[in-house]
C-alpha positions as CSV (number, residue, x, y, z in Angstrom):
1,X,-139.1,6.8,33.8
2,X,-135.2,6.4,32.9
3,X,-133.5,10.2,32.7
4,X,-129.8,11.2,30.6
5,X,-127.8,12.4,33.3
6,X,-127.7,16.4,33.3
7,X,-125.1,17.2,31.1
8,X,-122.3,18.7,33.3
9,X,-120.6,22.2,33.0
10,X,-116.6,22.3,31.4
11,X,-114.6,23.4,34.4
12,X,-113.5,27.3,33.1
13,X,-109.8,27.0,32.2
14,X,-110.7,23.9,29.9
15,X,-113.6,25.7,28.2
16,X,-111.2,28.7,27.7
17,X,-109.0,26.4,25.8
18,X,-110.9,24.8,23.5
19,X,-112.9,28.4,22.6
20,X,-108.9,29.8,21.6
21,X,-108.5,26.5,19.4
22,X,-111.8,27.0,17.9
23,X,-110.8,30.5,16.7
24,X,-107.4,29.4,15.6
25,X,-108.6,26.9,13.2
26,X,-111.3,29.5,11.8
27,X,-108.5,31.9,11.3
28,X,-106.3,29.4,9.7
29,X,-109.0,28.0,7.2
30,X,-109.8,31.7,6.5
31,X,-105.9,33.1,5.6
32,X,-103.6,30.2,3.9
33,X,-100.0,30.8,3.6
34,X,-98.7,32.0,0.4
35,X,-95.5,30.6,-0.9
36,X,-94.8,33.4,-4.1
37,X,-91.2,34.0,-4.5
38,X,-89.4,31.4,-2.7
39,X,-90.2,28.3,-5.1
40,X,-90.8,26.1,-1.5
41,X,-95.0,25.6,-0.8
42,X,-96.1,26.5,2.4
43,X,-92.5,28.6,3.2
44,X,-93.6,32.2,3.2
45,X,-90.0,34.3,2.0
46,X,-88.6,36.2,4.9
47,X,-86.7,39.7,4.0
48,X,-87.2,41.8,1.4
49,X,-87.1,40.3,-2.6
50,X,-84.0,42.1,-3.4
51,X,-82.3,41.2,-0.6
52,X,-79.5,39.3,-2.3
53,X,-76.0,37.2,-2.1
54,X,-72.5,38.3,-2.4
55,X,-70.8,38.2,-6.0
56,X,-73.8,40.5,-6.9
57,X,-73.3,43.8,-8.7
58,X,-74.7,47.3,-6.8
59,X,-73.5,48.9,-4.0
60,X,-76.1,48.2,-1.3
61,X,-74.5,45.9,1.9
62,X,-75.6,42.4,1.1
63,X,-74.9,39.0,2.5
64,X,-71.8,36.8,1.6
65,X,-70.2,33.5,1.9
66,X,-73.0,32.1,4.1
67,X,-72.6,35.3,6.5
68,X,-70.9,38.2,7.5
69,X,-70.9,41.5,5.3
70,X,-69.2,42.1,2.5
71,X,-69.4,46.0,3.0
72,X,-68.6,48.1,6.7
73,X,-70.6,50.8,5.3
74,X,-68.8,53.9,6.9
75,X,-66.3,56.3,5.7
76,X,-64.0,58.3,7.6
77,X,-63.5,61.1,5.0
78,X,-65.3,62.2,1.8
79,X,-63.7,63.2,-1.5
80,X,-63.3,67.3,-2.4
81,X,-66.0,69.3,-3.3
82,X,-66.8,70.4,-6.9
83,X,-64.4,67.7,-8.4
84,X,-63.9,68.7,-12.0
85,X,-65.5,66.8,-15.0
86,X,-67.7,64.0,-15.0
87,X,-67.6,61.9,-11.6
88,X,-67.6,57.8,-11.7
89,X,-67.7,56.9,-7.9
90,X,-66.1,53.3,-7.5
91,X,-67.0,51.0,-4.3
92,X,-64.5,48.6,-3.2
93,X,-65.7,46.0,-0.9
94,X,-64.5,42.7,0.7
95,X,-65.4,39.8,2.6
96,X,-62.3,40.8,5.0
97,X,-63.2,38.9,8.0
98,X,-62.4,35.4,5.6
99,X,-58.7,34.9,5.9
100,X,-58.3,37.9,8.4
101,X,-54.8,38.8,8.8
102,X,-53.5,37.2,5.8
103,X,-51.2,39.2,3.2
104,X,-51.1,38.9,0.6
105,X,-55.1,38.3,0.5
106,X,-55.6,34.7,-0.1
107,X,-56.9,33.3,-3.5
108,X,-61.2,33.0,-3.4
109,X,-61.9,35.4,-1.2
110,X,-65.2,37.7,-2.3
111,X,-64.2,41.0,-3.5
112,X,-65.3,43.6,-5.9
113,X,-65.1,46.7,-7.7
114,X,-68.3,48.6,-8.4
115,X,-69.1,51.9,-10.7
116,X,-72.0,54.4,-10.6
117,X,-71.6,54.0,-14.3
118,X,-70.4,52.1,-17.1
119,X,-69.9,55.1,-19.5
120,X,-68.9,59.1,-19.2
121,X,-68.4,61.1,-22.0
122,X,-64.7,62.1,-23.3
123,X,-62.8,65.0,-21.8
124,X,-62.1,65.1,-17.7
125,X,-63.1,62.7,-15.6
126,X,-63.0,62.6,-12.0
127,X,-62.9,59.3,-9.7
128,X,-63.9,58.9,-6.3
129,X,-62.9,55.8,-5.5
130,X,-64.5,54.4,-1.6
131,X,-63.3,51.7,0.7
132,X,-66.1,50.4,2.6
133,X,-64.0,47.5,2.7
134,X,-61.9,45.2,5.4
135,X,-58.7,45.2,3.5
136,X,-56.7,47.6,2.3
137,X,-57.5,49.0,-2.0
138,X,-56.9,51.1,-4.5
139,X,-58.3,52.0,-7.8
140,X,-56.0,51.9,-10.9
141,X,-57.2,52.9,-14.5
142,X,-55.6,50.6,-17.1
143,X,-56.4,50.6,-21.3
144,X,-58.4,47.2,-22.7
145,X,-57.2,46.6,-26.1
146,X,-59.5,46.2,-28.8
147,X,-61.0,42.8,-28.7
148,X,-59.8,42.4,-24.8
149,X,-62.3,41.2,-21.9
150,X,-62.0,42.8,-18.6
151,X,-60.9,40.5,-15.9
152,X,-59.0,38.7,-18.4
153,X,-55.1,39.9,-17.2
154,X,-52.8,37.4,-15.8
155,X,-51.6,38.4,-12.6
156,X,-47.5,37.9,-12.0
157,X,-46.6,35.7,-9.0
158,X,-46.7,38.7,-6.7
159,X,-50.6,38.6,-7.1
160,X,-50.7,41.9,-9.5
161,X,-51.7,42.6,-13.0
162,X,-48.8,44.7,-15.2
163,X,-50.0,48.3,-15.1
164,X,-48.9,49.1,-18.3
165,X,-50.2,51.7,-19.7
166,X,-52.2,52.8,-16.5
167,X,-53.2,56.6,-17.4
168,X,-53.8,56.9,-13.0
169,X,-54.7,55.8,-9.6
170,X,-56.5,56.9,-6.6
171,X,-54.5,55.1,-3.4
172,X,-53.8,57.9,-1.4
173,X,-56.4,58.1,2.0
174,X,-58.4,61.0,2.4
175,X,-56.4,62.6,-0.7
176,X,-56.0,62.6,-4.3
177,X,-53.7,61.0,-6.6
178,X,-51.3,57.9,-5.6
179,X,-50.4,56.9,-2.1
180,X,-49.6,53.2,0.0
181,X,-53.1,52.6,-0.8
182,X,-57.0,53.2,0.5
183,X,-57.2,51.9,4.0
184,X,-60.7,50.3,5.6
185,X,-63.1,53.3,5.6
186,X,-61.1,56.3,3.4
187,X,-62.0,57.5,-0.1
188,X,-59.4,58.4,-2.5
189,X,-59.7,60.4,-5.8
190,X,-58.2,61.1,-8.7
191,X,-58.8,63.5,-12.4
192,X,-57.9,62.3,-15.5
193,X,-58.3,63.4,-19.0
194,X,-59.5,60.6,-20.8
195,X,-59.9,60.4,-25.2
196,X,-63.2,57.6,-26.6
197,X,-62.1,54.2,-25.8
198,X,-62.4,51.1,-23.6
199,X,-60.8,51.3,-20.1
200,X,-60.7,48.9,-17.2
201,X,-60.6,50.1,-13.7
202,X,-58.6,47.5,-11.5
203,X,-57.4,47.3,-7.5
204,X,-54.2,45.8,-7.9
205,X,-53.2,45.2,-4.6
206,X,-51.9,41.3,-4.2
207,X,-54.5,38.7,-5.6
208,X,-57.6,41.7,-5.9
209,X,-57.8,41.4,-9.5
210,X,-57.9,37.6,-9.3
211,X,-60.5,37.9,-6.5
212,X,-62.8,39.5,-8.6
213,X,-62.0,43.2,-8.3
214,X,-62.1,44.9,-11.7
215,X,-64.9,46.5,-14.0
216,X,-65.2,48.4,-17.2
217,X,-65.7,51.6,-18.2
218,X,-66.5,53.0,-22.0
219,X,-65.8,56.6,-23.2
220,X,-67.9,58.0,-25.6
């Protein structure tokens, strides 16, 4: 009578294998990969959803130009305490490590000028203006006449914007008022009385303005 030859027993590392590969594919048939919020199927997003590029507004470090930081993130001094009037904190920030060493700051390099609001009411106002920056800033406080844009001055062949006008600045580090301007890491301030209207706060240091570094504020 013919016999099937006894079928033989997988040598144990092989059988080990093919078990791990068995429960792979289970797993993989049981959890697919979900592609919400990157547009791409089968690419799952890495980082967080408001992780975003530069030439954004807020004042959270993001990315910018492909890499680097547009923010250091650390101050060597604060502002005074119990500042009087309403408070507008302005961020200054830079890609500084693009064109490093360079001054006047060349022409396309990311920069801007953030506020922690867009309107305070009339009377005093107090600005706390923060370098977390590469470069050297300042904050100037310049009129827009009626019908005028921000970020619409023409900057003079030095790189600057006229500063006619200008009811104040905050350049002076670790101090108040106007100094040689807010190096990497200080905070300069500055109190103003300001009457209803449309300001635009500006750092007018060589090509800032140009690079993007300007913002509006409204009095009530």
């Amino acid at each position: 009578m013919f016999r099937l030859p006894a079928a033989r027993a997988l040598p144990r590392p092989r059988a080990a294998l093919l078990a791990v590969v068995g429960v792979a594919v289970v797993g993989l048939s049981g959890c697919g990969v979900t592609a919400s919020n990157t547009g791409v199927p089968g690419v799952a997003m890495m980082g967080g959803a408001n992780r975003t590029g530069m030439m954004g507004g807020g004042t959270s470090v993001t990315g910018a130009g492909g890499g680097g930081s547009m923010m250091t993130g650390r101050l060597t001094c604060a502002a005074a305490t119990s500042l009087p009037g309403s408070q507008v904190t302005v961020t200054l920030a830079d890609m500084g490590t693009m064109g490093s060493g360079i001054d006047p700051a060349p022409l396309g390099i990311p920069m801007r000028l953030r506020t922690s609001t867009t309107s305070v009411p009339a009377g005093r106002v107090s600005f706390v203006a923060e370098n977390l920056g590469r470069r050297t800033h300042e904050l100037v406080l310049l009129p827009l006449a009626a019908g005028q844009s921000p970020g619409t001055r023409t900057p003079a062949s030095d790189g600057k914007v006229p500063e006619t006008g200008s009811l104040g600045e905050a350049s002076d580090p670790c101090g108040a008022g106007t100094g040689d301007g807010l190096t990497a890491g200080t905070t300069g301030w500055v109190t103003l009385t300001l009457a209803p209207g449309r300001y635009e706060l500006v750092c007018n240091e060589a090509n800032h303005y140009a690079d993007g570094m300007w913002a509006e504020l409204d009095v009530t």
